[in-house]
C-alpha positions as CSV (number, residue, x, y, z in Angstrom):
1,X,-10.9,-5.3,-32.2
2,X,-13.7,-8.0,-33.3
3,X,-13.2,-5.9,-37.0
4,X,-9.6,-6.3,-37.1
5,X,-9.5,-9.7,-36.4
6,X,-11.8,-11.3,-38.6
7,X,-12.7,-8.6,-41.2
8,X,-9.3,-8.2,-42.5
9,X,-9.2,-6.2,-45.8
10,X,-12.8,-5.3,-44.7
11,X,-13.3,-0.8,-45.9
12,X,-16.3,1.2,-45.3
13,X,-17.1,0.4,-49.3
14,X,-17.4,-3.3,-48.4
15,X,-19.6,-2.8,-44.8
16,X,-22.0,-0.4,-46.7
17,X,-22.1,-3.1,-49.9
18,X,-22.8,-5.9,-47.6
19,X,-25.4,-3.9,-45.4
20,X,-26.8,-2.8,-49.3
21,X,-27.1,-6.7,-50.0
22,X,-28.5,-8.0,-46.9
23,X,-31.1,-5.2,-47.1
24,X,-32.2,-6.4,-50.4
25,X,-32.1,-10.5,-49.6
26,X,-33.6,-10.2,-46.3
27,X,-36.8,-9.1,-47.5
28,X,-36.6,-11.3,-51.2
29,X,-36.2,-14.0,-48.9
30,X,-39.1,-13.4,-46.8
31,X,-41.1,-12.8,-50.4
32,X,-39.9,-15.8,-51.7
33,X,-40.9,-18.0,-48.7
34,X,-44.5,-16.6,-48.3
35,X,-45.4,-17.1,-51.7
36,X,-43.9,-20.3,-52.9
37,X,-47.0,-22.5,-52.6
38,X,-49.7,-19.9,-54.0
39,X,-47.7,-19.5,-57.2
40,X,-48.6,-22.1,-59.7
41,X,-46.5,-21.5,-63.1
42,X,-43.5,-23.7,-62.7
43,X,-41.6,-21.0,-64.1
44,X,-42.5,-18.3,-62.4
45,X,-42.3,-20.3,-59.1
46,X,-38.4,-21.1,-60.1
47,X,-38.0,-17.2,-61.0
48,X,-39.5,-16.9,-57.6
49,X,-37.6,-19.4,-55.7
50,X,-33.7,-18.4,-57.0
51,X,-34.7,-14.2,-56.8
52,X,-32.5,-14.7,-53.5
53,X,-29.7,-16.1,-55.7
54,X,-28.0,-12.6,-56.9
55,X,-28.2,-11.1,-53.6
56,X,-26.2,-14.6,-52.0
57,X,-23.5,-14.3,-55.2
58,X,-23.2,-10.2,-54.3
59,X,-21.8,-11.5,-50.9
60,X,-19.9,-14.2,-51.8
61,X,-17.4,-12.3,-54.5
62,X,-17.6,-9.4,-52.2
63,X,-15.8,-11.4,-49.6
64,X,-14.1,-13.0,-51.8
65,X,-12.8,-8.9,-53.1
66,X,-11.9,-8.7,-49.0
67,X,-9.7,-11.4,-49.0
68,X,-7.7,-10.6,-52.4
69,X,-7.1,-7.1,-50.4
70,X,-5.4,-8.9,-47.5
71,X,-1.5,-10.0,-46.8
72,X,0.0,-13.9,-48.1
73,X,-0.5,-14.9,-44.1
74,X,-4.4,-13.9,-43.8
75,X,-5.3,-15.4,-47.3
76,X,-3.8,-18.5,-46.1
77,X,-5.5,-18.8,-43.1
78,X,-8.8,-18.0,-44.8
79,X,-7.9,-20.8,-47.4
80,X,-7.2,-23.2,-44.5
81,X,-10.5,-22.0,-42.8
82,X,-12.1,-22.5,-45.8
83,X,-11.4,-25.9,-46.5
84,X,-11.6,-27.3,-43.2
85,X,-14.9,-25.9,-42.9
86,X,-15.9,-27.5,-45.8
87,X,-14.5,-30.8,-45.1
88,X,-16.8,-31.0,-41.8
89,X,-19.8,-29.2,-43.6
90,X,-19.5,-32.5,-46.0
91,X,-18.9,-35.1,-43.5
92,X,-22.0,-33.6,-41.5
93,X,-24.1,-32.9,-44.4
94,X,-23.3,-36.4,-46.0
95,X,-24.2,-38.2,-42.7
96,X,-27.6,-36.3,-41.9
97,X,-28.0,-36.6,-46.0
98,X,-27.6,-40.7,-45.0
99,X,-29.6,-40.5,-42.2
100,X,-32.5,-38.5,-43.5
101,X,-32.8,-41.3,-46.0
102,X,-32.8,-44.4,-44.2
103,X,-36.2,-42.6,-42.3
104,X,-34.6,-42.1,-39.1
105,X,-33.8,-37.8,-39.1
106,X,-36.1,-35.5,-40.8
107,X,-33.3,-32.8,-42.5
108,X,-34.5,-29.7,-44.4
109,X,-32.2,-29.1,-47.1
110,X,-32.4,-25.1,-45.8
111,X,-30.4,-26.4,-42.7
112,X,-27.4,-27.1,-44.9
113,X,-26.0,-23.1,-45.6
114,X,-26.3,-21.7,-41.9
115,X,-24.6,-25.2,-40.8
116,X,-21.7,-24.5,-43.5
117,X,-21.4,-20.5,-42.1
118,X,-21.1,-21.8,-38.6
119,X,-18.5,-24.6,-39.4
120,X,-16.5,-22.0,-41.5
121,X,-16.9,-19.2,-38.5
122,X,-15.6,-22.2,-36.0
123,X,-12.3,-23.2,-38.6
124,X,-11.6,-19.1,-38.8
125,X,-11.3,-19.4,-35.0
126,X,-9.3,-22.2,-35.6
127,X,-6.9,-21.0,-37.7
128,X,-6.8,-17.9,-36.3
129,X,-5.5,-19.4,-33.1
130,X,-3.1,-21.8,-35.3
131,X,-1.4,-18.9,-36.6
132,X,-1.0,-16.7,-33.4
C-alpha cells in the first residue's frame, strides 16, 4: 500500500536506480566528510566537497522522471506538495538563518536539506489527504 500511495509512477527501473544512487552517495558522503579538513588544495577540497553533488542530481531528475509518468491529479498534488513544502522550508530556514545571526541559535547549514525532505514528506501527506 505505502508504494502505491506515495511512489506513484515509481517501476522496478526507478527502485533499483535509486538504490544504485544511494549506494554510491552514501559512502562519497562519508569520504567527503572525513577528509575535508586534511586536504589542503582549495581545489581539490571543492572537488572533494561537491563529489556528492551528481549522486543528489541522479535522484532529483529521477523523481522528477516518476512524476512525468503519473496521471494530471497526482502531478498536481505533487506540485502543490511541492510548493507548500517549500514555502515553510523558507519561512523556517529564513527565521533560524535570522536567528543564527543575531547569536542567539547555532544552525549548521547541513540541517537545511533533511528539514526541506521532512517539510515536503509532511505537504505530501497533506495533499494527499486534500485530494481524497
Amino acid at each position: 500500500m505505502f508504494r502505491e500511495l506515495w511512489f506513484d509512477g515509481a517501476t522496478r527501473k526507478y527502485w533499483w536506480a535509486s538504490a544504485f544512487l544511494m549506494l554510491g552517495y552514501l559512502p562519497t558522503i562519508v569520504f567527503a566528510m572525513s577528509k575535508m579538513e586534511s586536504i589542503q588544495s582549495p581545489a581539490l577540497r571543492a572537488l572533494v566537497a561537491l563529489s556528492p553533488m551528481p549522486f543528489i542530481a541522479g535522484l532529483a531528475y529521477l523523481e522528477y522522471l516518476r512524476i512525468r509518468r503519473t496521471d494530471e491529479l497526482r502531478q498536481r498534488m505533487e506540485l502543490e506538495a511541492g510548493m507548500a513544502g517549500l514555502v515553510v522550508s523558507i519561512l523556517v530556514l529564513t527565521t533560524l538563518g535570522l536567528l543564527d545571526n543575531a547569536g542567539l541559535v547555532r544552525v549548521p547549514l547541513m540541517l537545511a536539506p533533511p528539514l526541506m525532505c521532512v517539510f515536503y514528506v509532511c505537504a505530501q501527506v497533506w495533499a494527499h489527504r486534500h485530494y481524497r
